[in-house]
C-alpha positions as a Markdown table, in Angstrom:
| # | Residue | x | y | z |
|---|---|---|---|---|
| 1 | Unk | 0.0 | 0.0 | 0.0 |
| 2 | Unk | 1.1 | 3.6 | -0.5 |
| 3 | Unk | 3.0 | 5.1 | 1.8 |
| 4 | Unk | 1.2 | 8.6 | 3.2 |
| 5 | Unk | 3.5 | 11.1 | 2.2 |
| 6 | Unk | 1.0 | 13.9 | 1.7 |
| 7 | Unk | 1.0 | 18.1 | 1.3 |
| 8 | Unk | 0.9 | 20.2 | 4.3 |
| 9 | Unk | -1.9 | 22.7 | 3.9 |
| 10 | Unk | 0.7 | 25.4 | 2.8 |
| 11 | Unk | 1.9 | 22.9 | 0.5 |
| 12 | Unk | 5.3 | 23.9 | 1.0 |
| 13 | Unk | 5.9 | 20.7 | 2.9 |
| 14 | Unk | 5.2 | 17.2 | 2.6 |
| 15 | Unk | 4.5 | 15.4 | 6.0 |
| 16 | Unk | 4.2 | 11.3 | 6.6 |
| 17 | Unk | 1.4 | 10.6 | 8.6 |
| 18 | Unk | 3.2 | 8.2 | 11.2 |
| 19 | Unk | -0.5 | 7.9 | 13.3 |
| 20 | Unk | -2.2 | 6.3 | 10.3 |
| 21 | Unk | 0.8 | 3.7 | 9.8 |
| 22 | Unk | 0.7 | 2.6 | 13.4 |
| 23 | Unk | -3.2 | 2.9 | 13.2 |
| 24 | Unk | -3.4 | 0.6 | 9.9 |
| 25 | Unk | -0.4 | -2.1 | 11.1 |
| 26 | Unk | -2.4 | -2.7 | 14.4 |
| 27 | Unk | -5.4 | -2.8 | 12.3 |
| 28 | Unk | -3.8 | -5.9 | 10.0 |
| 29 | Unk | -2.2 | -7.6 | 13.5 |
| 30 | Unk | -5.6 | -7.7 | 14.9 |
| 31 | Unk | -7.8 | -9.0 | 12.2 |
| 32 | Unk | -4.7 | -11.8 | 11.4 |
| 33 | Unk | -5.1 | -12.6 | 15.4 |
| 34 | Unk | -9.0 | -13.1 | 14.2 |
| 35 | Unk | -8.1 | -15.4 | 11.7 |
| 36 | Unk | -5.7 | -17.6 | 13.5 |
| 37 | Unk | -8.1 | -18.1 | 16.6 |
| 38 | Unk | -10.7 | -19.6 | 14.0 |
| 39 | Unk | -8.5 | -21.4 | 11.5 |
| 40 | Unk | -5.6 | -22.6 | 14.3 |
| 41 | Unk | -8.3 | -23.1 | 17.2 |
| 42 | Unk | -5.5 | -20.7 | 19.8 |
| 43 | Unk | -6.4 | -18.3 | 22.0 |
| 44 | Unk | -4.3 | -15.1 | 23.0 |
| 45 | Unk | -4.8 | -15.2 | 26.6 |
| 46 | Unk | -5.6 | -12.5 | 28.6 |
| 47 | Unk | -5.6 | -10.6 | 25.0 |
| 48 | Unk | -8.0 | -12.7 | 23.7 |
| 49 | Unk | -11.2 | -10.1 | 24.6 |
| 50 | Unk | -9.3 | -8.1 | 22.2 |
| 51 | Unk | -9.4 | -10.4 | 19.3 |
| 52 | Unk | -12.9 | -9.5 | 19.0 |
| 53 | Unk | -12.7 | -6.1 | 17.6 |
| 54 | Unk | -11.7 | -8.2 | 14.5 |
| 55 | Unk | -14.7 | -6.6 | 12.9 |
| 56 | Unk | -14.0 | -3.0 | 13.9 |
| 57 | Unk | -10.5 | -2.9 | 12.8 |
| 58 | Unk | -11.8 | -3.9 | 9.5 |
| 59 | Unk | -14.4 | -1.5 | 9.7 |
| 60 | Unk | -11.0 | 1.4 | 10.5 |
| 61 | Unk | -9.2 | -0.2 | 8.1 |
| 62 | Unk | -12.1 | 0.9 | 5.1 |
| 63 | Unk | -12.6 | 4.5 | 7.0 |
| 64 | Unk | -8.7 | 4.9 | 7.2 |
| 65 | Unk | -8.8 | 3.6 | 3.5 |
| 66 | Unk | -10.9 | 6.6 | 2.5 |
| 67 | Unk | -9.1 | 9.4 | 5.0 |
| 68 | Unk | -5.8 | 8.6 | 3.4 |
| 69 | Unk | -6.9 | 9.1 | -0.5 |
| 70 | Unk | -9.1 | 12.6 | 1.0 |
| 71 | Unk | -5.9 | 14.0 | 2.8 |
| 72 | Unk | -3.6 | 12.9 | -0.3 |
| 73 | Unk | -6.4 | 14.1 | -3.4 |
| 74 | Unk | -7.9 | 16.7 | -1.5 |
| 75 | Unk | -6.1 | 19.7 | -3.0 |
| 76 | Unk | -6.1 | 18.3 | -6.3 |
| 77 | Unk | -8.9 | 18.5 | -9.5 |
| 78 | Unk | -9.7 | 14.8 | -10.1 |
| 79 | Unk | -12.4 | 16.0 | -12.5 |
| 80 | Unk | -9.1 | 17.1 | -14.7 |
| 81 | Unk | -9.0 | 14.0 | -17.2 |
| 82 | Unk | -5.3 | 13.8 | -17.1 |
| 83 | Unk | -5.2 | 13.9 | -12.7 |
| 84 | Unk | -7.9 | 11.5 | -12.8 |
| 85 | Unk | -6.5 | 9.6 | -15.4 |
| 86 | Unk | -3.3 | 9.0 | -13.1 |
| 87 | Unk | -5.3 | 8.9 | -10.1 |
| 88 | Unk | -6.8 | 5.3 | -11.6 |
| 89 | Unk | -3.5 | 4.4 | -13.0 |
| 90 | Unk | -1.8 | 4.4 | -9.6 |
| 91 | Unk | -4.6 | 2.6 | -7.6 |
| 92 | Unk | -4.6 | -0.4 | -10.3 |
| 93 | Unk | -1.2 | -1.0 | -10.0 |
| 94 | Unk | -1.4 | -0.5 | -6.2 |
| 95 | Unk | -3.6 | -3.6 | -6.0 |
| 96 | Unk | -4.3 | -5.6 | -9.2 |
| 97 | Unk | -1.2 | -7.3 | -9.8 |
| 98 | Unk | -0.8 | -8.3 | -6.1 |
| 99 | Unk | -4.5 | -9.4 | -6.3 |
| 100 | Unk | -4.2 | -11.4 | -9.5 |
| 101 | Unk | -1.0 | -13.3 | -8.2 |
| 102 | Unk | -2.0 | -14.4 | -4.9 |
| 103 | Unk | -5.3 | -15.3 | -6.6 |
| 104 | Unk | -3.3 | -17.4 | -8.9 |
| 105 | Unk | -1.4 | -19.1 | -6.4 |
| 106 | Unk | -4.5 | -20.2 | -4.7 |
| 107 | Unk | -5.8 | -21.9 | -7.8 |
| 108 | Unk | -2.3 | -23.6 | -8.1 |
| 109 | Unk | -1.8 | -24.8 | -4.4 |
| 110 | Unk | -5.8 | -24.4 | -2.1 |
| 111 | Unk | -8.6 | -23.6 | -4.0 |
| 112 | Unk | -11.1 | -26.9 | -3.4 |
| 113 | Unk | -13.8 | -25.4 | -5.6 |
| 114 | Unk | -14.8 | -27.7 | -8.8 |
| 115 | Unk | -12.9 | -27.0 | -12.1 |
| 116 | Unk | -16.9 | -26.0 | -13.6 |
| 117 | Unk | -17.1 | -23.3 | -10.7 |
| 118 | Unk | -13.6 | -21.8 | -10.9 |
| 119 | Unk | -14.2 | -21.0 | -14.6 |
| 120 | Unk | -17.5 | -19.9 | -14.3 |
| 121 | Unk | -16.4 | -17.2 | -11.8 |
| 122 | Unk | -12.9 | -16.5 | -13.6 |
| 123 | Unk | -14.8 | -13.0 | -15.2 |
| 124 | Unk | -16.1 | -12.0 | -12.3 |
| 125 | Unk | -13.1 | -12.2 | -10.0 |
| 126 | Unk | -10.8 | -10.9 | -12.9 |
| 127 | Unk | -12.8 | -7.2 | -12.5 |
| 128 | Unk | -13.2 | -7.5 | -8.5 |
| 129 | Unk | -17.3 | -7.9 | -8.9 |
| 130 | Unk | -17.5 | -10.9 | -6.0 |
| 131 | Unk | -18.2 | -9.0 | -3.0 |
| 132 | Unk | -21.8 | -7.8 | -5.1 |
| 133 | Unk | -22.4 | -11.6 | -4.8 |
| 134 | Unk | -22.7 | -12.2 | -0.9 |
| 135 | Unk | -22.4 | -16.0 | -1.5 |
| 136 | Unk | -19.2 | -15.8 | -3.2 |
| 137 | Unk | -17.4 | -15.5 | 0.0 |
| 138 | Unk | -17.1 | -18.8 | 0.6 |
| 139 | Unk | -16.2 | -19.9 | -3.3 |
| 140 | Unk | -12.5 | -20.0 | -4.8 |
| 141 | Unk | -10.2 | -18.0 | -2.6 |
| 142 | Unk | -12.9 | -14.9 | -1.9 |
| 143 | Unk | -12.9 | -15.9 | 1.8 |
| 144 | Unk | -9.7 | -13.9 | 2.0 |
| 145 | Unk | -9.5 | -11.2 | -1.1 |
| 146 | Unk | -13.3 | -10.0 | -0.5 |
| 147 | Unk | -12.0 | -7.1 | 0.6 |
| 148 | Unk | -9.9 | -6.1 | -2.6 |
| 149 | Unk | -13.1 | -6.4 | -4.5 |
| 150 | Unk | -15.0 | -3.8 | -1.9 |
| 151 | Unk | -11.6 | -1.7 | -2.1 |
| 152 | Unk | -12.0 | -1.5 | -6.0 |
| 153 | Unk | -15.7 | -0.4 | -5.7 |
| 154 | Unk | -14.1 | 2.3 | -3.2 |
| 155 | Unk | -11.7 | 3.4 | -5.2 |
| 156 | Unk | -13.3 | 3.9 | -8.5 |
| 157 | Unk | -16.1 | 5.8 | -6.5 |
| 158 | Unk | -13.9 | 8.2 | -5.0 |
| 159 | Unk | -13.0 | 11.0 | -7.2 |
| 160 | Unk | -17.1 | 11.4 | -7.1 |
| 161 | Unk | -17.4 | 11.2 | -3.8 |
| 162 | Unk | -14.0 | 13.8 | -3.3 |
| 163 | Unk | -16.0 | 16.2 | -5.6 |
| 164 | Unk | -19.4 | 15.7 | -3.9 |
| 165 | Unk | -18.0 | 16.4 | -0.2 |
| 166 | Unk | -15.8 | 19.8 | -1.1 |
| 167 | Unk | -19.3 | 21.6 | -3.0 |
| 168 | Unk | -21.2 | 20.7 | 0.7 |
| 169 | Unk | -21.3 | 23.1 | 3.8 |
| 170 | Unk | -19.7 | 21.9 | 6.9 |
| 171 | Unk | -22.9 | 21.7 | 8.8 |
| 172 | Unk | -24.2 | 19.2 | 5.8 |
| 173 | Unk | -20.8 | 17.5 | 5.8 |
| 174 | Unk | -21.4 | 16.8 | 9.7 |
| 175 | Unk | -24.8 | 15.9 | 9.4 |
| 176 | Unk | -24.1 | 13.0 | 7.0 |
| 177 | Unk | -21.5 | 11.4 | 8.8 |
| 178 | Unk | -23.8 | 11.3 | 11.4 |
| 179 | Unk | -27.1 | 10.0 | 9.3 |
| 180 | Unk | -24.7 | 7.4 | 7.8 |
| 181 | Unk | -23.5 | 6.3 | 11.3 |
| 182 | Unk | -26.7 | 5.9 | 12.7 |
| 183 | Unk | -27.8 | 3.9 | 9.4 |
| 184 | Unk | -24.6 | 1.8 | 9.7 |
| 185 | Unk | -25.5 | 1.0 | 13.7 |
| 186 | Unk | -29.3 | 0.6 | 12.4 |
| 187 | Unk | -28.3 | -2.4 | 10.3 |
| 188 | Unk | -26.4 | -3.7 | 13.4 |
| 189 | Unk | -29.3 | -3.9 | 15.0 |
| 190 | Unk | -31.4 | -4.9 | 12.7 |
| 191 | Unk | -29.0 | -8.1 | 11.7 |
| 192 | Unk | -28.6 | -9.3 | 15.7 |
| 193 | Unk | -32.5 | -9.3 | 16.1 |
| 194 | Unk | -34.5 | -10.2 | 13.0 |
| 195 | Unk | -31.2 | -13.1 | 12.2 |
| 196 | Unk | -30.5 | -11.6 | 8.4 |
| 197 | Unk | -27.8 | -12.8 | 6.4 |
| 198 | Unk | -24.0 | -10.5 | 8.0 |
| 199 | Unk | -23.3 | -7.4 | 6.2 |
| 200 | Unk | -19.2 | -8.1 | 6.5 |
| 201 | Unk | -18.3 | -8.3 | 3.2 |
| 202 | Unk | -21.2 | -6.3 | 1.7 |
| 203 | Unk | -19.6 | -3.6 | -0.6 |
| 204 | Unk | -22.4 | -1.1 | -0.1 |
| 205 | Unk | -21.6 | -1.3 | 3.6 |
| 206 | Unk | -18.1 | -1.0 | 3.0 |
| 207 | Unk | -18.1 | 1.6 | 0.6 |
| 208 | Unk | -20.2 | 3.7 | 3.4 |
| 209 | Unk | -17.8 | 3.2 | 5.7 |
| 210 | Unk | -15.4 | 4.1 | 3.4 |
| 211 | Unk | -17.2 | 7.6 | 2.7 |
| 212 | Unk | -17.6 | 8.1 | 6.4 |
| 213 | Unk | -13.5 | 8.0 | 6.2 |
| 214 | Unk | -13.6 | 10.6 | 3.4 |
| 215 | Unk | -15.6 | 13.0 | 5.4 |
| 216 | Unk | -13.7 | 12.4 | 8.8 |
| 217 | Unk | -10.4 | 13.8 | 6.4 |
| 218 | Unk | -12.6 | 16.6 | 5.4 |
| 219 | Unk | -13.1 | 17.8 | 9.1 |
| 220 | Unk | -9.9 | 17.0 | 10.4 |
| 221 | Unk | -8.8 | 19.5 | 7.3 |
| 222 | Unk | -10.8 | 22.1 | 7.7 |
| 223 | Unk | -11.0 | 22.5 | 11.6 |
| 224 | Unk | -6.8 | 21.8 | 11.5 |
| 225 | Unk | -6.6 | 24.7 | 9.1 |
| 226 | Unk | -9.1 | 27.1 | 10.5 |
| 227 | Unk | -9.4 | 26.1 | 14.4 |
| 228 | Unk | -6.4 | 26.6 | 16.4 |
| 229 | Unk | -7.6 | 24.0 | 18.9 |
| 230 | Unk | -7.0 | 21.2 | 16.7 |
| 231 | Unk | -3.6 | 22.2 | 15.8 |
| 232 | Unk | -2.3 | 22.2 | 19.2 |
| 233 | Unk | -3.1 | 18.5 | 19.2 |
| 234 | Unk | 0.5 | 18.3 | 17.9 |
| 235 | Unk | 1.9 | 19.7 | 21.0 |
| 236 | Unk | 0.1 | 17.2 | 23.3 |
| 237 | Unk | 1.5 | 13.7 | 24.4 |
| 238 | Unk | 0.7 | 10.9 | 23.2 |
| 239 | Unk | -1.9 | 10.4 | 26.3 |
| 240 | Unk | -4.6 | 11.4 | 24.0 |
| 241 | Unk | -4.5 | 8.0 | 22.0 |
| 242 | Unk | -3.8 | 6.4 | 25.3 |
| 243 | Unk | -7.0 | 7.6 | 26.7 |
| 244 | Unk | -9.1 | 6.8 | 23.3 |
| 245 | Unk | -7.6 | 3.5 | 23.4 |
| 246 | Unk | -7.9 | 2.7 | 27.0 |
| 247 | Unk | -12.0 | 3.5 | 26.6 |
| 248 | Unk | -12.1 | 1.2 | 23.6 |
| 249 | Unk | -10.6 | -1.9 | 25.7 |
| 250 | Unk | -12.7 | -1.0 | 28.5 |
| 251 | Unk | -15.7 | -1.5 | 26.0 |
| 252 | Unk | -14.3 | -4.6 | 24.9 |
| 253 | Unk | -14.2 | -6.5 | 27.8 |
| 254 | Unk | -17.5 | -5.8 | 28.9 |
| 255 | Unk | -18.9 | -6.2 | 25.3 |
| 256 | Unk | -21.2 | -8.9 | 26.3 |
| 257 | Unk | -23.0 | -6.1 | 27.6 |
| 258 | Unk | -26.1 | -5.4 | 24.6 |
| 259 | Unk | -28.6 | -2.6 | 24.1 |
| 260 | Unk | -31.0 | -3.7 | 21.2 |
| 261 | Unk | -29.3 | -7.1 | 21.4 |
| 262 | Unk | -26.7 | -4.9 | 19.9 |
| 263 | Unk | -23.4 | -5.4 | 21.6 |
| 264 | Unk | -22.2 | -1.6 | 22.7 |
| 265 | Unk | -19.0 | -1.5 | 20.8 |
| 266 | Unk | -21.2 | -1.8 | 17.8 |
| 267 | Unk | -22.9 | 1.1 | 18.7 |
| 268 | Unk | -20.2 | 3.6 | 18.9 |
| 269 | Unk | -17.6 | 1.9 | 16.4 |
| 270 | Unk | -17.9 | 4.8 | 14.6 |
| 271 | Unk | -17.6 | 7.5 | 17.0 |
| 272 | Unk | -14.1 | 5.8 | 18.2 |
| 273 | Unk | -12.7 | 4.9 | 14.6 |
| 274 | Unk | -13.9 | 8.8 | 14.2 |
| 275 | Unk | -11.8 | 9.7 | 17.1 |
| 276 | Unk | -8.9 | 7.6 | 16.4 |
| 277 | Unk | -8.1 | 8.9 | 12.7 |
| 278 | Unk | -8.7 | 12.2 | 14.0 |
| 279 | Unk | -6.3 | 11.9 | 17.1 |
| 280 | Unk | -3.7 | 9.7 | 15.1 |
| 281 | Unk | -3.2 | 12.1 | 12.4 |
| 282 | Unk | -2.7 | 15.6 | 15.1 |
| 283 | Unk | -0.5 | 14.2 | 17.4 |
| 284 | Unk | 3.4 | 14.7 | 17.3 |
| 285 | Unk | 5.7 | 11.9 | 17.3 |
| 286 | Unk | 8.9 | 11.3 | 18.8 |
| 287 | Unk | 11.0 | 11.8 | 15.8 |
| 288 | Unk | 12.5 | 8.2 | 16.2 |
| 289 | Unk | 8.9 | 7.0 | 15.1 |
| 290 | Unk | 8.5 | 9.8 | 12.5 |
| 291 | Unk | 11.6 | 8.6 | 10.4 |
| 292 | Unk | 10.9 | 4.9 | 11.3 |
| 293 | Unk | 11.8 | 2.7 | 8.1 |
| 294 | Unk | 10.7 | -0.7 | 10.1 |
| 295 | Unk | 7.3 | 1.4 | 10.8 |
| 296 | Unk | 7.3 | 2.5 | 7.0 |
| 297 | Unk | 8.3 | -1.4 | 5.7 |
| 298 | Unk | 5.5 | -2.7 | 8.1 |
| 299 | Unk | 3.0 | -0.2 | 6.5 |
| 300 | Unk | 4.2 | -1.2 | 2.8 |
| 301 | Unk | 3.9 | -4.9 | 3.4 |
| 302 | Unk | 0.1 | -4.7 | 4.7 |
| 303 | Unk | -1.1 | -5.6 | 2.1 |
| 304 | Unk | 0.6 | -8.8 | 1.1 |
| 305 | Unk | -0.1 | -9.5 | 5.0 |
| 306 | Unk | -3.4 | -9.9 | 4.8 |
| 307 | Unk | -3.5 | -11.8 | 1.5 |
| 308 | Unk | -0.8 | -14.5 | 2.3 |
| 309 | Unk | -2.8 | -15.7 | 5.4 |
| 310 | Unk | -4.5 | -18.6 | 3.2 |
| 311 | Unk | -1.3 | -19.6 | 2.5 |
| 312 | Unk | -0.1 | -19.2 | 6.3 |
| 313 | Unk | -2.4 | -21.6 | 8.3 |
| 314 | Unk | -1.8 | -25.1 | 6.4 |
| 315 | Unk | 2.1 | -24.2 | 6.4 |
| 316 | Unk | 1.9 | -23.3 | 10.1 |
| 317 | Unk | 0.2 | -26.8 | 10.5 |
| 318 | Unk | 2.9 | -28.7 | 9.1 |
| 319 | Unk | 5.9 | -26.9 | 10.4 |
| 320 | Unk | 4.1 | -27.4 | 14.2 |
| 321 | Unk | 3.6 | -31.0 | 13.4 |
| 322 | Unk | 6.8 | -31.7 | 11.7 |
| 323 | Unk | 9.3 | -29.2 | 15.4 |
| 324 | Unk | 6.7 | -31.4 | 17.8 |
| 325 | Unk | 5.6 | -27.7 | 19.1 |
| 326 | Unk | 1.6 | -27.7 | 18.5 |
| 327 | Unk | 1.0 | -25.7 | 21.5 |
| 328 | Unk | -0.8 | -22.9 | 21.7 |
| 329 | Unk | 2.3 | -20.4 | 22.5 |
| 330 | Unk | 4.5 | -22.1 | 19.9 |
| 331 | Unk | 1.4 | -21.8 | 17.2 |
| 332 | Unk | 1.1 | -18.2 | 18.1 |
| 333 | Unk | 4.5 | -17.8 | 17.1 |
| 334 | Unk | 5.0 | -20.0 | 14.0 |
| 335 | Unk | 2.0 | -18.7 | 12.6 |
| 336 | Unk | 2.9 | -15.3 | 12.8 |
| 337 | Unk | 6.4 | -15.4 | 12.1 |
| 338 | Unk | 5.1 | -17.4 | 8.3 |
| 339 | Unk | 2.5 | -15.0 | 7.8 |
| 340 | Unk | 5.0 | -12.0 | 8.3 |
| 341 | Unk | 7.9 | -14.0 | 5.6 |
| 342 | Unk | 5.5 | -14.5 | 3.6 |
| 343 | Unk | 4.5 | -11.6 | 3.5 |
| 344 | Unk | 8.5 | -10.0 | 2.9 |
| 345 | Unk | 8.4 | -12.7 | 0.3 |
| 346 | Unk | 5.7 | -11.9 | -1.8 |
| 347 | Unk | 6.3 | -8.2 | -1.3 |
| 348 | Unk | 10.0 | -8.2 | -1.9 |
| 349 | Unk | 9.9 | -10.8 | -5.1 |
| 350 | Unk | 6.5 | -9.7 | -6.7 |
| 351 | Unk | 4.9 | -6.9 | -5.4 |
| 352 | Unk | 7.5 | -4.2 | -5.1 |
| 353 | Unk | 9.7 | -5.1 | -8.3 |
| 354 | Unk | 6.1 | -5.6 | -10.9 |
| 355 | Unk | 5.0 | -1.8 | -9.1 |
| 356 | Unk | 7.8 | -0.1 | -10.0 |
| 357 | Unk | 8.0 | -1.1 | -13.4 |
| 358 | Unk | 4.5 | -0.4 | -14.1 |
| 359 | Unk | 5.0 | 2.7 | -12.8 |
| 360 | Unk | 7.5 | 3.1 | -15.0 |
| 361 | Unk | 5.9 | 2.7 | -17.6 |
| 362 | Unk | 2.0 | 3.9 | -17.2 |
| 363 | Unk | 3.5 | 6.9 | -14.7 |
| 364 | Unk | 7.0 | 7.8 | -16.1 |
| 365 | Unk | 5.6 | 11.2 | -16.6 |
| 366 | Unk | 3.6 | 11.9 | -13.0 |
């Protein structure tokens, strides 16, 4: 994934947006934690209440998706055919080729779907249309690249949706965030007591939650540039994060608690991943986490970290099988140390090298 390297509002600088790194690494760490407790049976321990914000560090992972592309686009025309044009450009190569190979690998080495059914859906995975098909999740390797086909939904809707949110006042900017919030919650609800089909993979839901993300950036811009109170964010400690993230884990380990036969966390998931981008991107760093290159590799790899996990839990069985160590500690470990390889692997060998000559090529000019 890109790294956030985007124009101060004088644009005389450029600034790297450490928060949302950190913010997006935790994100991946958590949801792989997800996966191994329900493909290697563990458990975390005492961190194991944490696991289950799984599904709202997917849902920050969307809203950061959309914050990111606001705060890098946001000064720019994207209804320019040539800006736009390279706008598309760079998010195809960012994903597609990644996409395509660890989809091909899955065919080659997992995929348990019939030879009839991996054809049929060859078209529809080669444009990223499965997540419009809720049943596909469980077809071909869509269990674990659903997302990609939400995040090309996202991203081809964005220079609208860039365009849309800069002609509307602040007070309607505000007002839909909160309408879509309160819808977003609504479906919560109306999923954990009428029993309807989950909305995870859903790319309507996704895409919201991806515009929410776009408007966060939008109020974080403007009240950064116009309200001094924001900016002095970057002269407070860290504590503010603390504190955010302190409330959250409180919440989680009571989240058995339910209103609506909603569980709570689900109610104000969007008020905290609200607070969090917000908080994240203000704050000042210590500058040994500013210029971080293990914090900026970490960020790059993300990507192939989520996508190699198919690959990770069969190889993680075998290599606990074949050292004798199929505890839970020593899964913890091999499993994440494979995933994390793997992940170097594919990003180091494939990803990075097939980018930059694409860019080369399509963006040589930009």
């Amino acid at each position: 994934m890109n790294n956030h390297k985007v124009k101060s509002l004088n644009s005389r600088t450029k600034t790297r947006l450490i928060g949302l790194d950190i913010l997006r690494i935790l994100a991946a760490l958590n949801i792989y934690a997800g996966h191994a407790v329900a493909q290697l049976k563990i458990s975390f321990g005492f961190l194991h209440p944490l696991i289950k914000l799984r599904g709202f560090f997917m849902s920050t992972f969307f809203m950061l998706s959309g914050f990111i592309l606001y705060v890098i686009y946001s000064q720019q025309d994207l209804k320019e055919l040539k800006i736009l044009k390279t706008y598309y450009l760079k998010r195809i190569i960012g994903i597609i080729p990644l996409y395509y190979f660890i989809s091909f690998l899955h065919l080659i080495f997992i995929n348990t779907s019939t030879l009839n059914e991996t054809i049929l859906l060859i078209p529809i995975e080669m444009i990223g249309f499965q997540s419009v098909f809720e049943n596909l999740f469980f077809y071909v390797h869509n269990g674990g690249t659903w997302f990609i086909s939400c995040l090309v939904f996202c991203y081809f809707l964005f220079p609208y949706l860039q365009e849309l949110v800069k002609f509307m006042t602040q007070k309607l900017r505000i007002g839909l965030f909160i309408l879509l919030a309160i819808f977003l919650t609504y479906l919560f609800v109306v999923r954990d007591n009428i029993g309807l089909q989950g909305i995870y993979s859903n790319v309507i839901y996704r895409a919201t939650e991806f515009f929410l993300g776009i408007l966060c950036a939008n109020y974080f811009l403007y009240f950064r540039e116009r309200k001094p109170i924001l900016s002095k964010l970057k002269n407070i400690s860290l504590q503010l994060i603390v504190f955010v993230l302190c409330i959250l884990i409180v919440v989680c380990l009571y989240n058995n608690f339910t209103i609506l036969s909603v569980k709570v966390l689900d109610l104000f998931t969007y008020v905290f991943i609200a607070l969090l981008l917000i908080l994240v991107s203000s704050v000042r760093y210590p500058s040994f986490l500013e210029n971080s290159k293990i914090l900026n590799y970490l960020s790059a790899i993300t990507f192939a970290f989520f996508l190699v996990q198919y690959f990770t839990w069969p190889i993680s069985k075998r290599i606990s099988v074949l050292l004798s160590q199929e505890g839970n500690k020593s899964l913890i470990i091999i499993s994440l140390i494979t995933n994390l390889l793997l992940s170097i692997l594919v990003y180091e060998l494939f990803e990075k090298p097939v980018t930059k000559k694409l860019r080369q090529k399509f963006l040589k000019h930009n």
